[in-house]
ROTORGU-201301 format. One record per residue: residue in three letters; z, y, x of N, C-alpha, C, O in turn. Coordinates in steps of 0.2 Angstrom, whole numbers, plus 5000, padded with zeros to 4 digits. Atoms other than C-alpha are relative to their C-alpha. Example, Ala and Ser with C-alpha at 12.3 -4.5 7.8 and 13.67 -1.06 7.14 Angstrom:
<mitis>
ala500049945004503949785062500050065004500350055009 ser499949944996503649955068500350054996500450114999 
</mitis>
This chain:
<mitis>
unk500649974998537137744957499850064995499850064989 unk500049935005536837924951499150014995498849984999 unk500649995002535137964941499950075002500350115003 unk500249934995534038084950499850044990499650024984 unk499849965007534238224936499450024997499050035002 unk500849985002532638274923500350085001500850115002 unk499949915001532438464922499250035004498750015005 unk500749954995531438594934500349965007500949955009 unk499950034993531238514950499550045006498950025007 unk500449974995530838664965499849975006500249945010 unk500350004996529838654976500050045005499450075005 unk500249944998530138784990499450015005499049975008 unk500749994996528738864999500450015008500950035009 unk500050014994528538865017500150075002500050124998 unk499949934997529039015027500650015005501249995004 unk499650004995529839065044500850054999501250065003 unk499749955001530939185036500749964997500549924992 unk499550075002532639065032500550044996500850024991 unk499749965005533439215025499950014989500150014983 unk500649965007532139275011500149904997500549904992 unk500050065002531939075008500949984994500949974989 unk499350005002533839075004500250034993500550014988 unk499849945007533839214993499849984994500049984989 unk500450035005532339144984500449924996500449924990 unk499850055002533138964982500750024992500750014986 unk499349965003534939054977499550014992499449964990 unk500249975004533939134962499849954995500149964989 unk500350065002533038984957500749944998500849914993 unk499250035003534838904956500350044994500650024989 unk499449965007535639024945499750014995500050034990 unk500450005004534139014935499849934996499349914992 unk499750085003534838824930499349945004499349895001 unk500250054999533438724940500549945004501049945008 unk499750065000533838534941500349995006500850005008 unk500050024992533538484958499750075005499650125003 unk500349984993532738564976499949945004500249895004 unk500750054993531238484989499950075004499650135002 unk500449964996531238575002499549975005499749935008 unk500650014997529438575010499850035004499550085003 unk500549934993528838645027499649955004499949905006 unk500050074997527838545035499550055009499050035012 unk500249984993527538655051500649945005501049905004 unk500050034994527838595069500850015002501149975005 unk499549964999529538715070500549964998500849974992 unk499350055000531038555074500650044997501050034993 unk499249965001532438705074500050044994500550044990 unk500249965007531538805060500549934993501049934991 unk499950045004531638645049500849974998501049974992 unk499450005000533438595054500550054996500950044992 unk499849935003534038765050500150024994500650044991 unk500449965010533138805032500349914998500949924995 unk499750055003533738615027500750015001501050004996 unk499350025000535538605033500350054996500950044993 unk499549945005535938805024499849974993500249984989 unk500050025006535038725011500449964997500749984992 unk499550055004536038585007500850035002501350005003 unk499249985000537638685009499950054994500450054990 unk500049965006536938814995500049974995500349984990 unk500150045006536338674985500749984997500849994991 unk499350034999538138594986500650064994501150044991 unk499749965004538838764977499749984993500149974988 unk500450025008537738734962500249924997500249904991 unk500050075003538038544961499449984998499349944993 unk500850054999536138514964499749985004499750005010 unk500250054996535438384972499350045006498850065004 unk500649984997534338444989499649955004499949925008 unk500550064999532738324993499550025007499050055008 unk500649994995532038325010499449964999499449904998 unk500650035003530038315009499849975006499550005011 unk500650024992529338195023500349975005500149935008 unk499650014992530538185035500749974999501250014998 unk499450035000531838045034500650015004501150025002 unk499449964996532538105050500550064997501150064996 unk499749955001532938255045500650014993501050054992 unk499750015009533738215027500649955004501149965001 unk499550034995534838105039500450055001500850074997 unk499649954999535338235049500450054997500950055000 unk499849955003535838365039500250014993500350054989 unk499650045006536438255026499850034992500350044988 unk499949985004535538305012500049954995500449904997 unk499850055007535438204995499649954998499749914994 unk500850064999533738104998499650015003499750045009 unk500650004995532138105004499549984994499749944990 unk500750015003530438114996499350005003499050055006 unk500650014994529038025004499549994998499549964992 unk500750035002527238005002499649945005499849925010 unk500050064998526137865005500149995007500349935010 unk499750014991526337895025500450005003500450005009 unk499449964998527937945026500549965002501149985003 unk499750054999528537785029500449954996500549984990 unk499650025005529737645020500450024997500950044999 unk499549985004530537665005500849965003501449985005 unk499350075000531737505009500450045007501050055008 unk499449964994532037605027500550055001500950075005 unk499749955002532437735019500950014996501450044996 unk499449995004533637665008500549975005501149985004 unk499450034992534537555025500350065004500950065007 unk499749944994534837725034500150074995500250124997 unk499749935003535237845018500549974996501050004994 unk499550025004536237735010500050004992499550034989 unk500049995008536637694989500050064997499850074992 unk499749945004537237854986499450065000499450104995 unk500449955001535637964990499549984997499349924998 unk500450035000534137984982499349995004499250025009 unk500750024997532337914987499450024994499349994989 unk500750025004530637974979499549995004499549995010 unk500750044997529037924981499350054996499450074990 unk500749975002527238014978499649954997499549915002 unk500450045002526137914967499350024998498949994994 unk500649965001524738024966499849974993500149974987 unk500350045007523637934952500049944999499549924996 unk500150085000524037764954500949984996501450004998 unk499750035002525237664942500349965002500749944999 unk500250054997525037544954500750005006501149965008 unk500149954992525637634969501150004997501549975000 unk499350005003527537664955500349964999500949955000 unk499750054999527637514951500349955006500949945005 unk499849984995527837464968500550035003500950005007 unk499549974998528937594972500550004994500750054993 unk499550005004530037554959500449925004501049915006 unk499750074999530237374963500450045007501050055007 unk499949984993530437454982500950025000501350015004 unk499449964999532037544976500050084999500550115001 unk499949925001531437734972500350014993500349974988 unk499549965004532637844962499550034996499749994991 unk500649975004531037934953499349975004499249945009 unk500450014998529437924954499550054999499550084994 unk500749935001527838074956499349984998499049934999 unk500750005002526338094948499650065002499950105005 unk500349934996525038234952499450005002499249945004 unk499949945003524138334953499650014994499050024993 unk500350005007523938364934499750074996499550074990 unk500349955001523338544935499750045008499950025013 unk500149994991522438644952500550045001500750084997 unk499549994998523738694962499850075005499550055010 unk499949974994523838844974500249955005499749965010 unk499750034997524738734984499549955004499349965010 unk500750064998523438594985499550004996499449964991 unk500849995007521838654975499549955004499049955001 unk500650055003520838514981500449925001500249875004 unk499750065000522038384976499849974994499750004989 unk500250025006521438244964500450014994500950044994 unk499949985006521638254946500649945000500649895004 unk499650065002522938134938500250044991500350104989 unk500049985007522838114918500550004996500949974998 unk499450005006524038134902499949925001500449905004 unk499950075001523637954900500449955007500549895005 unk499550034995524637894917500550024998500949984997 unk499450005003526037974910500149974994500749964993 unk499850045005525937874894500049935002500249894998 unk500150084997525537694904500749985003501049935001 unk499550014997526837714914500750014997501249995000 unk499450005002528137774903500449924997501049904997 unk499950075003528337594895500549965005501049925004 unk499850044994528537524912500350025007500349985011 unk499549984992529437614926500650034997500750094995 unk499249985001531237624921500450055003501050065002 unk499649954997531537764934499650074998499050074996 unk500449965002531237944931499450035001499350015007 unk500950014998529238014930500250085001500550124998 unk500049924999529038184940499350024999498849995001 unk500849975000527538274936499850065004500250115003 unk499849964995527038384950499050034998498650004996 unk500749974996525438504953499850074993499750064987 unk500349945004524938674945500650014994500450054989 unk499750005008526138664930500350074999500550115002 unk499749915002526638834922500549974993500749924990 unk499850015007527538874906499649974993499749954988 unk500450005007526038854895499849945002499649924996 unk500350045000525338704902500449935001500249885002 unk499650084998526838574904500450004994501050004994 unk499850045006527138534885499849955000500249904999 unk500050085001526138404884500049955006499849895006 unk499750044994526638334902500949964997501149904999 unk499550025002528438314891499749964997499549915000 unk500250075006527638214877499849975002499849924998 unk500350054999526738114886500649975006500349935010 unk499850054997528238034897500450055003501050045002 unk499649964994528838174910500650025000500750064995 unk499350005001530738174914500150085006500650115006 unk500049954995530438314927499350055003498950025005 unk500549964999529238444931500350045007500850075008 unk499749954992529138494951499550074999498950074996 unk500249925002528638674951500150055007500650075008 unk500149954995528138804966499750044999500150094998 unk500249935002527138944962500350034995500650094994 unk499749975006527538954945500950044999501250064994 unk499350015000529338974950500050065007500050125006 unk500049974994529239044968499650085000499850145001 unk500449945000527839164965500150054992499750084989 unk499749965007528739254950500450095005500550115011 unk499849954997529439424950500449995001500750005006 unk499350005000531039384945499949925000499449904996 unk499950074997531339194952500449964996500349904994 unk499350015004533039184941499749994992499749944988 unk500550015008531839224925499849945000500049904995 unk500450055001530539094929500449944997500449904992 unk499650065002531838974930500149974993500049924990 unk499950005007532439004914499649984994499749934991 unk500550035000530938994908499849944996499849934990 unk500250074999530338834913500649974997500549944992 unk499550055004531938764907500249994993500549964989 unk499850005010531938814889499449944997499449924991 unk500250065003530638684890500349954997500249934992 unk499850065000531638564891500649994994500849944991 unk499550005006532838634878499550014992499650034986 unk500749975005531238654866500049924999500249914993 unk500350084999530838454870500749974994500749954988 unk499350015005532738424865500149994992500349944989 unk499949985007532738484849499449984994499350004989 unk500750035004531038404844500149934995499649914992 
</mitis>
């Protein structure tokens, strides 16, 4: 069983545009992030199919893993690399009957340790935390504290994602206090240069290293 990899883990943003989204992703690869979630969570079946199945054929070039957000179906069909579900997104355990050992599964734990543990036993490849800054994305998402990342590091043996607002300046002490992975959408996406950001964010992780 492979470990879901720490590093920068994007987030892409939503948008009808399958090309632009492409280019964007591309960038954000060459710019060494770990994984891809892609996230859309309109109504648009063909849209969805579309922007996930070129995704996982780009991701495939990089030898990065691509995470469908929500939609077990679709992570099926279009075979990407896992699925990442929140608490309504249905079971982990059915997840893992119909994706099989070889992909991964995470799980949204918003602010509950509780919630990880759980999803550990369940069978998740990773686990999420969030939101530990406001987010564009979701600015009226609860807070979740440095101190869940230290509870949990002791006792969930799969890796900790930290998700929500995070930038260059504000996700050092999300590494010290536990985080194997930092998921990242604006900070990343809304860049000028997309390739840069990447870079970037990942010198975190070469900074962490060498501590």
């Amino acid at each position: 069983m492979r470990e879901f990899p720490g590093g920068i883990y994007a987030i892409t943003p939503e948008t009808p545009d399958t090309e632009h989204l492409l280019m964007q992703v591309e960038a954000a690869l060459a710019g060494g992030v770990a994984a891809v979630q892609y996230r859309d969570k309109s109504g648009d079946v063909a849209r969805r199919h579309e922007q996930a199945s070129e995704l996982v054929a780009l991701c495939r070039r990089f030898h990065v893993p691509l995470i469908v957000n929500d939609d077990l179906r679709l992570a099926d069909l279009c075979d990407a690399d896992g699925v990442h579900l929140g608490r309504d997104d249905g079971s982990l355990r059915e997840a893992r009957i119909i994706l099989g050992r070889d992909k991964f599964i995470g799980a949204s734990c918003y602010q509950s340790l509780e919630f990880a543990q759980t999803a550990q036993a369940a069978g998740a490849d990773y686990v999420a935390f969030g939101s530990f800054f406001p987010s564009p994305t979701k600015p009226a998402a609860p807070r979740a504290s440095l101190d869940l990342l230290h509870e949990a590091a002791p006792v969930i043996h799969v890796p900790l994602v930290a998700i929500g607002g995070i930038t260059p300046d504000n996700a050092p002490p999300l590494l010290d206090a536990g985080a194997d992975s930092l998921a990242v959408l604006s900070a990343l996406f809304d860049a000028a240069d997309i390739r840069v950001a990447a870079h970037v964010l990942n010198q975190l992780f070469a900074t962490e290293s060498e501590e």
